[in-house]
KEKE-3310 file (N, C-alpha, C; in steps of 0.2 Angstrom, whole numbers, plus 5000, padded with zeros to 4 digits):
npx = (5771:5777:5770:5760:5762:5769:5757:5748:5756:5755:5741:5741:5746:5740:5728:5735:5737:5724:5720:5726:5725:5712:5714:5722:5714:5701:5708:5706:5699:5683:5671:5659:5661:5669:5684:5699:5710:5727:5735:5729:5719:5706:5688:5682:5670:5673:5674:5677:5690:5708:5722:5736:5752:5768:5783:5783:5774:5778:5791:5794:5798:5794:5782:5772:5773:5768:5771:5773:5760:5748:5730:5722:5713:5707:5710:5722:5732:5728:5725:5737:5749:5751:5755:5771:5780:5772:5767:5779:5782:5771:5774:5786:5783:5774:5782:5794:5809:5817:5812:5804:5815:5822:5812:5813:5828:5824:5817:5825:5831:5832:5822:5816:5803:5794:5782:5774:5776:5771:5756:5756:5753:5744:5734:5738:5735:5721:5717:5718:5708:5700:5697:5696:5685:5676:5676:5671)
npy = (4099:4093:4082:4086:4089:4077:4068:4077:4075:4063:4061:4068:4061:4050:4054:4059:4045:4040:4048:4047:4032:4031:4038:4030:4020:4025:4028:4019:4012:4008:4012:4005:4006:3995:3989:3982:3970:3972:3959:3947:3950:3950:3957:3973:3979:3998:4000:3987:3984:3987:3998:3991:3991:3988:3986:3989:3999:4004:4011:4026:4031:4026:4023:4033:4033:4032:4023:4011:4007:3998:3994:3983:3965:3964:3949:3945:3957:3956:3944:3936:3941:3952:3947:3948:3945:3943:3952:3962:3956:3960:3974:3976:3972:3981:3993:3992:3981:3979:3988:3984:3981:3992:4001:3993:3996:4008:4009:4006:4017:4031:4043:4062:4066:4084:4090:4102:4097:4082:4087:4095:4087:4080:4090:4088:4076:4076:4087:4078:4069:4074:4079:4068:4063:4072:4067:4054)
npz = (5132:5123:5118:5113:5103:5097:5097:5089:5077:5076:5073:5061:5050:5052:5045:5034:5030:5029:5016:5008:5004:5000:4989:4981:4981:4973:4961:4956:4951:4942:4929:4932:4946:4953:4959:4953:4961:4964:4965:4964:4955:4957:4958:4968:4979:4983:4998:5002:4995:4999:5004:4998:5002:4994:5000:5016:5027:5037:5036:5033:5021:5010:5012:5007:4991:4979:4968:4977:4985:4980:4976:4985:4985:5003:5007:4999:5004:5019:5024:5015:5016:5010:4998:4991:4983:4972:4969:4968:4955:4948:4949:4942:4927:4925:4928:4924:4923:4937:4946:4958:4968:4967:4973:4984:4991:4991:5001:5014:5015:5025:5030:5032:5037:5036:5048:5043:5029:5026:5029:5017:5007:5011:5006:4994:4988:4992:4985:4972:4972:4974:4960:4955:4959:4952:4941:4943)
capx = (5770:5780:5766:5754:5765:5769:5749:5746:5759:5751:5734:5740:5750:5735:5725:5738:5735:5718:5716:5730:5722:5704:5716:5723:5708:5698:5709:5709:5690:5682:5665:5652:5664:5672:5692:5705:5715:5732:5740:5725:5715:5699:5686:5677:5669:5677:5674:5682:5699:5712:5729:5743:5760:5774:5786:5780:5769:5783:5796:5793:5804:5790:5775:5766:5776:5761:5771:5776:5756:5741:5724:5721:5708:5708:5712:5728:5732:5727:5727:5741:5755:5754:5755:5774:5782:5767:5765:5783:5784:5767:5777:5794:5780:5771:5783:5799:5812:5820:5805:5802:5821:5822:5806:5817:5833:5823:5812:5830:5833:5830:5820:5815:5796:5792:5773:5772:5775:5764:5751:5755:5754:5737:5730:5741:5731:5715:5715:5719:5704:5693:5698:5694:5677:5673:5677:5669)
capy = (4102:4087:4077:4089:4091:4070:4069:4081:4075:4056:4063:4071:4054:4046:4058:4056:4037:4039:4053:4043:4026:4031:4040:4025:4016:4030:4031:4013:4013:4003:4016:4003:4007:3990:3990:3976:3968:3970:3953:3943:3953:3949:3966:3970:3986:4002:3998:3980:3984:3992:4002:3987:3989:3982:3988:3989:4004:4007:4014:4032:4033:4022:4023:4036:4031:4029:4013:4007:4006:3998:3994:3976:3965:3960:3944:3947:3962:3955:3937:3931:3945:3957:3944:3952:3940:3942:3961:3963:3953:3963:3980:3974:3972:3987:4000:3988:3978:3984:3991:3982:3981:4000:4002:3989:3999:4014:4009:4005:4024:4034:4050:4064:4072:4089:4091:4103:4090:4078:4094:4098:4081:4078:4093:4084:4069:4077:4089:4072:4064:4078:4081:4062:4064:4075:4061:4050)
capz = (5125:5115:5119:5111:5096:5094:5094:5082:5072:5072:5070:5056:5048:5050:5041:5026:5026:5025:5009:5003:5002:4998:4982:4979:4978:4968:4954:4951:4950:4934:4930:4937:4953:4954:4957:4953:4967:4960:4964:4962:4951:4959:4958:4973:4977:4984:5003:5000:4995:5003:4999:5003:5002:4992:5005:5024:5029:5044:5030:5029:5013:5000:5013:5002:4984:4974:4963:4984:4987:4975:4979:4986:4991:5008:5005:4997:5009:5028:5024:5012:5018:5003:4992:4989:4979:4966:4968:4965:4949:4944:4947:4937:4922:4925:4928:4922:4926:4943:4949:4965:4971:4968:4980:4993:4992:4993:5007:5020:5016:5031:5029:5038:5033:5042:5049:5036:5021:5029:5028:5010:5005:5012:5003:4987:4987:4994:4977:4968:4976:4972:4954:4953:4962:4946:4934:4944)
cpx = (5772:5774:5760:5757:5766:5762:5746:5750:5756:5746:5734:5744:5744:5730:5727:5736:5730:5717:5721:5729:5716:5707:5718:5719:5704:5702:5710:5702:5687:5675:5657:5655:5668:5681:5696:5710:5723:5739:5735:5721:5707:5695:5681:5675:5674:5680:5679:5688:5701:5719:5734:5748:5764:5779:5782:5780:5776:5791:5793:5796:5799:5784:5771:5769:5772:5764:5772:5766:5750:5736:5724:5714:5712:5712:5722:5732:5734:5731:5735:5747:5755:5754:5764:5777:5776:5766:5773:5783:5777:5773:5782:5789:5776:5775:5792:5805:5818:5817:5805:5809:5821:5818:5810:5824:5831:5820:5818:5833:5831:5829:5815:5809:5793:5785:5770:5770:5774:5756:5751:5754:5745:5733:5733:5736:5723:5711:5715:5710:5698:5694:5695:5687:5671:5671:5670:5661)
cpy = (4097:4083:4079:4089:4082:4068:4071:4077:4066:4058:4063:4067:4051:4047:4057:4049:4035:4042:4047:4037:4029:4034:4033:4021:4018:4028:4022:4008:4012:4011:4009:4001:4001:3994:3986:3977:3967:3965:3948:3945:3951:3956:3966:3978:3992:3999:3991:3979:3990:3993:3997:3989:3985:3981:3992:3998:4007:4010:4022:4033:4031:4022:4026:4038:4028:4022:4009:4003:4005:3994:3984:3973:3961:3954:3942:3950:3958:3948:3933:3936:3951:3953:3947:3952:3943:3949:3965:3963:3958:3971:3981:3975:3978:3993:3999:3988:3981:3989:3990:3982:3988:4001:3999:3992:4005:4015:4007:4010:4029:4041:4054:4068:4076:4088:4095:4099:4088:4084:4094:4092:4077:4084:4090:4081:4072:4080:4083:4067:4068:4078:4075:4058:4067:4072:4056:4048)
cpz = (5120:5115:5114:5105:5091:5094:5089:5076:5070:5069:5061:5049:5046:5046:5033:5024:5024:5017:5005:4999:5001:4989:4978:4975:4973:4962:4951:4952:4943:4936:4929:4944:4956:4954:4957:4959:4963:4961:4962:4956:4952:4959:4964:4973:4983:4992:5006:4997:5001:4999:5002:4998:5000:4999:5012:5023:5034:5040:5028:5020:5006:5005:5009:4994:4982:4969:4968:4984:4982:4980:4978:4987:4998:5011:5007:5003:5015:5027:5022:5013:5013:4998:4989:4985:4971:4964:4965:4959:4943:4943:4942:4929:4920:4924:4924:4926:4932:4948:4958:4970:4972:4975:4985:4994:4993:5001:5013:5020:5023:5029:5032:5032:5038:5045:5042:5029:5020:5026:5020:5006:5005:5008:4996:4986:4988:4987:4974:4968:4973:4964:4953:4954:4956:4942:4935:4943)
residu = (UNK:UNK:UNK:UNK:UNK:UNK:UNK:UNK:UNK:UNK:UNK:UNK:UNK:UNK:UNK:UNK:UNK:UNK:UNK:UNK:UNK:UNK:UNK:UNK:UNK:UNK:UNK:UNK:UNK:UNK:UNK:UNK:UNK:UNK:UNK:UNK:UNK:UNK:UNK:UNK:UNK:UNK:UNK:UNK:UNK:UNK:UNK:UNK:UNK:UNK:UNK:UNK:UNK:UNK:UNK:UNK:UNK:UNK:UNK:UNK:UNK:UNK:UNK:UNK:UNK:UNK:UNK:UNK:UNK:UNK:UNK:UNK:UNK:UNK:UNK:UNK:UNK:UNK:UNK:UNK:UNK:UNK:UNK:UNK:UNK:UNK:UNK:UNK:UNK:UNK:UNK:UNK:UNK:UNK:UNK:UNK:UNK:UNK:UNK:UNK:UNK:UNK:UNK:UNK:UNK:UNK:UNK:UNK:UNK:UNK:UNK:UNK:UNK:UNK:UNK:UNK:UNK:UNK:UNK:UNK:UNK:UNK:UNK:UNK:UNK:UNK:UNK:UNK:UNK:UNK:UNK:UNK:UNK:UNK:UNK:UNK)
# end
């Protein structure tokens, strides 16, 4: 039975990472569909970015902290590590100074997210996604 409960409970992890990243990207959708890479600022289309990470994906604590994750290209993302160094320095100017330290002192926090929470979290994002669907 834990076997059946640690499965469901990736499933359903995985599931957040998806609604979560395709929100991410949505909402940072230009209206001829384009979305800027936000350490390069390159625009590419929806399918061609992805949700990267200031602070690693493997940190429950700032994995789905919407200032933790903006929308990348690839490039940036896979290839040049996150770019973190550059994504920092954008978030410190975006959200101000202390920005990205906060995220790294938060993201060595250790925290416990029920199955529940993860569940409420995905219909979070999911209404977000939809409401943004409307706009779109």
């Amino acid at each position: 039975m834990l076997m059946t409960k640690t499965k469901k409970r990736k499933q359903i992890v995985k599931q957040l990472d998806k609604v979560f990243s395709q929100w991410v990207r949505a909402s940072a959708m230009d209206d001829n569909g384009y979305i800027e890479c936000y350490t390069c600022c390159v625009k590419k289309k929806f399918n061609q970015i992805q949700a990267g990470h200031f602070m690693s994906r493997k940190a429950y604590s700032t994995r789905w902290v919407e200032k933790n994750v903006k929308p990348q290209c690839i490039g940036c993302n896979m290839f040049k590590q996150g770019m973190q160094y550059e994504f920092g320095k954008r978030l410190d100017i975006d959200f101000g100074i202390g920005t990205a330290e906060e995220l790294n002192i938060l993201s060595k926090q250790t925290i416990k997210i029920t199955t529940n929470e993860l569940q409420e979290m995905i219909e979070y994002y999911q209404d977000k996604l939809n409401t943004l669907g409307e706009l779109l």
